[in-house]
C-alpha positions as CSV (number, residue, x, y, z in Angstrom):
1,X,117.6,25.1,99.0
2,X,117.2,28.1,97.4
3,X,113.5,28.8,98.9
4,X,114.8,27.9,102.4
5,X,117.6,30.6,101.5
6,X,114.8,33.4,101.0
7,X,113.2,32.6,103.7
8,X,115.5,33.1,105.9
9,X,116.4,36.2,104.8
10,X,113.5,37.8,103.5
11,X,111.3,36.8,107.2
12,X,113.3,38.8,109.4
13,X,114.1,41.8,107.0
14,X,110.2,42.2,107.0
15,X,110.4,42.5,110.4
16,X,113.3,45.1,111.1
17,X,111.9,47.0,108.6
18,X,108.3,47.3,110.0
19,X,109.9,48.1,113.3
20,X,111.9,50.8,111.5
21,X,108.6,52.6,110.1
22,X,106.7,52.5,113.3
23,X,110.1,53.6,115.2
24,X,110.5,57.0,112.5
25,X,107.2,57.7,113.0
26,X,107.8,58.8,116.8
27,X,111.1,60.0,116.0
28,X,109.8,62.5,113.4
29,X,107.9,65.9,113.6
30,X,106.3,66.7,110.2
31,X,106.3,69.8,108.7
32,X,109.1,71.3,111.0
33,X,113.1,71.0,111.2
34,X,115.5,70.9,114.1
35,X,118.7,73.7,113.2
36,X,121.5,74.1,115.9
37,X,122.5,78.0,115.8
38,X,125.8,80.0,117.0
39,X,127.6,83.4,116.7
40,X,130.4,85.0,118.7
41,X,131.8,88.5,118.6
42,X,133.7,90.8,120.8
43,X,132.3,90.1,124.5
44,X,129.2,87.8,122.4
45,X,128.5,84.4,122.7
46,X,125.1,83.1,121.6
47,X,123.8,79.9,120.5
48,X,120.7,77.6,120.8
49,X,118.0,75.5,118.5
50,X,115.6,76.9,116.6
51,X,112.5,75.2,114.4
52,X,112.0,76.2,111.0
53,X,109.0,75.5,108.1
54,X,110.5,72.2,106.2
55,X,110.0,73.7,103.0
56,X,112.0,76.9,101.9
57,X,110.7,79.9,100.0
58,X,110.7,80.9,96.7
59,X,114.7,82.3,97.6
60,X,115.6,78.3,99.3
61,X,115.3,80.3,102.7
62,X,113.8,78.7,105.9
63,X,111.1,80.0,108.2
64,X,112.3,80.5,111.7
65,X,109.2,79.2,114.0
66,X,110.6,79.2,117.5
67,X,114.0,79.5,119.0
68,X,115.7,78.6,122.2
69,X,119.2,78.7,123.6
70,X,120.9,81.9,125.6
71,X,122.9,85.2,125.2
72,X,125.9,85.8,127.4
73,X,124.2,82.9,129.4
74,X,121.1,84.6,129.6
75,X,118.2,82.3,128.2
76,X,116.3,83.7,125.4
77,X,112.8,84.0,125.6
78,X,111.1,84.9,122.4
79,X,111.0,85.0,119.1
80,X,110.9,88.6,117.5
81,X,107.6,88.5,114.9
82,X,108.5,88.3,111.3
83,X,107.6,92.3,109.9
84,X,108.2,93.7,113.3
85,X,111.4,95.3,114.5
86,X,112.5,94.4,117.8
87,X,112.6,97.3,120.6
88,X,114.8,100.1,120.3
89,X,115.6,98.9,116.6
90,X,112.7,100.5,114.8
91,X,112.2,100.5,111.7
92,X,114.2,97.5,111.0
93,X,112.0,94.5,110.9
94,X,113.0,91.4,111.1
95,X,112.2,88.4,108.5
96,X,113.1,85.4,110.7
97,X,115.0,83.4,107.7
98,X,117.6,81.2,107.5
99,X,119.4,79.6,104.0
100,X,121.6,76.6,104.1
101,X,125.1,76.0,103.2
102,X,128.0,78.3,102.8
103,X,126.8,81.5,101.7
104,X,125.2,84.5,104.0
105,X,122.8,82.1,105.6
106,X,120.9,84.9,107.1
107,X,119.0,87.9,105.0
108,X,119.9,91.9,105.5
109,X,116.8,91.1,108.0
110,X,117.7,88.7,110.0
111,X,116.1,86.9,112.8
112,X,115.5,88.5,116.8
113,X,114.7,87.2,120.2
114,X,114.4,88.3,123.3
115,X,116.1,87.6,126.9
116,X,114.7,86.5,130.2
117,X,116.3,90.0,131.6
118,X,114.2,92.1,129.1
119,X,116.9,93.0,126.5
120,X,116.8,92.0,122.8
121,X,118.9,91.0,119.9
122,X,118.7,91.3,116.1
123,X,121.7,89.4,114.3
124,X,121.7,89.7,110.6
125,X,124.0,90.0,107.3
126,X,125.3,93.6,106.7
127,X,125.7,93.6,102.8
128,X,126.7,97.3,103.1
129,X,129.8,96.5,104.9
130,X,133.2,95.9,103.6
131,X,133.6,93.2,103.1
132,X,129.9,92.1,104.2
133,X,129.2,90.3,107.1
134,X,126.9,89.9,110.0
135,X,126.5,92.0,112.5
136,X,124.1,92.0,115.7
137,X,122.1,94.9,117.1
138,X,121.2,94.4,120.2
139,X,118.8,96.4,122.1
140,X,118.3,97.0,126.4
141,X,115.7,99.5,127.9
142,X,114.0,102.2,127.7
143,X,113.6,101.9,124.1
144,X,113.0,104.9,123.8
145,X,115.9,106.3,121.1
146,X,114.8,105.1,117.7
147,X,118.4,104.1,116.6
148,X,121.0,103.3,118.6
149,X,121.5,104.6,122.4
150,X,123.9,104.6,124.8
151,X,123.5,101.3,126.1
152,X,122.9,99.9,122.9
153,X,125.6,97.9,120.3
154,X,126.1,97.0,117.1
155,X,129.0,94.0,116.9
156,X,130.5,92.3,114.3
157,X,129.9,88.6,114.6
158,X,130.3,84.9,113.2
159,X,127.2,83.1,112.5
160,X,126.5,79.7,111.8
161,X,123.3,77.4,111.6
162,X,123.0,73.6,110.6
163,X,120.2,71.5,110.2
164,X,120.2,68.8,113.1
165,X,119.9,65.2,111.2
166,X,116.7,63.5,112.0
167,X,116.4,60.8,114.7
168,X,114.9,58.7,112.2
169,X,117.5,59.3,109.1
170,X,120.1,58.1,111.7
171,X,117.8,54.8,112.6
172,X,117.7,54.1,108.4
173,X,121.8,54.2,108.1
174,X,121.8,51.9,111.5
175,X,119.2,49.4,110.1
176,X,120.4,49.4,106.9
177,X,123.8,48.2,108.2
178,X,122.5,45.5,110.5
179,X,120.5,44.1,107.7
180,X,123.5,44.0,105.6
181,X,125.4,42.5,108.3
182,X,122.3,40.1,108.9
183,X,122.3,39.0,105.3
184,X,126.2,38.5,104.7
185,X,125.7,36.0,107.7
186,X,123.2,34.4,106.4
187,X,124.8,33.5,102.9
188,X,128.2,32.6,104.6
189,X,125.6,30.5,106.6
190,X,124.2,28.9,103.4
191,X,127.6,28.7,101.5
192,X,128.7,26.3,104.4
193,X,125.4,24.1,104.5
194,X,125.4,23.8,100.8
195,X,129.1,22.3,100.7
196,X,128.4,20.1,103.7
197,X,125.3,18.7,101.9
198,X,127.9,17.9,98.3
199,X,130.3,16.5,100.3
């Protein structure tokens, strides 16, 4: 009785689980990681995706590889190079890093992108401000002052970013509760065939 219990168990566990491994394998992208990204300020709303490295730096910061989303529902365009400033922002560079959890999660650097109408933005932590915060500079043509020009701002804004849970990690908490589901069944179905057999 015992071997007929493990059989029917162990047979279709086997199963669901080799389903699960070829089922994260399409769901997963090695080597990169899914964030979802937002600030606001005064007249600013941005937000979007970006990709980062999967492994941090020395410093547990993240790698910014490519970003999407939109600006005052403008659609940005580009990433800004890590160790280049974006226009009108020179010599600022950017660093394109992002940190997890509830400290500054972006660097005095920051991250910048571009927008489909030709402007560009360069949100990042102000350490020098009191209290620090962040802070986006964001840049429109010519491009031409070296600093801050006319049509030019610097806003004080709220920034968040959090890594997006991967398809698969969501398919291993879903199979892991069918197969406990699938396996409480089964013993309540053994318990019952067990005492009708000693009756």
């Amino acid at each position: 009785m015992r071997i007929v219990h493990l059989a029917l168990i162990s047979c279709p566990v086997r199963i669901v689980f080799a389903a699960l491994a070829i089922a994260a394998s399409a769901f997963t992208l090695p080597g990169a990681t899914l964030w979802d990204w937002a600030y606001t300020g005064l007249g600013i709303s941005a937000h979007g995706t970006f990709t980062t490295a999967d492994t941090p730096d020395a410093n547990g910061a993240f790698l910014i590889t490519s970003i999407s989303g939109e600006r005052n529902g403008v659609a940005i365009s580009g990433l800004q190079p890590p160790g280049t400033a974006i226009p009108g922002n020179e010599p600022f560079a950017v660093d394109d890093l992002v940190l997890p959890g509830a400290g500054p999660q972006l660097t005095v650097d920051g991250f910048g992108f571009s927008t489909a109408d030709g402007d560009f933005a360069n949100p990042f932590f102000a350490d020098f401000m009191s209290p620090p915060g962040y802070l986006e500079f964001f840049s429109t043509a010519p491009f031409t002052d070296a600093g801050q020009g006319a049509t030019d701002s610097e806003v004080v804004v709220q920034f968040t970013a959090t890594p997006v849970p991967e398809p698969a990690s969501s398919l291993l908490i879903v199979t892991a509760i069918v197969i406990g589901g699938y396996q409480y069944r089964r013993r309540k179905l053994l318990a019952r065939k067990v005492n009708t057999h000693l009756r």
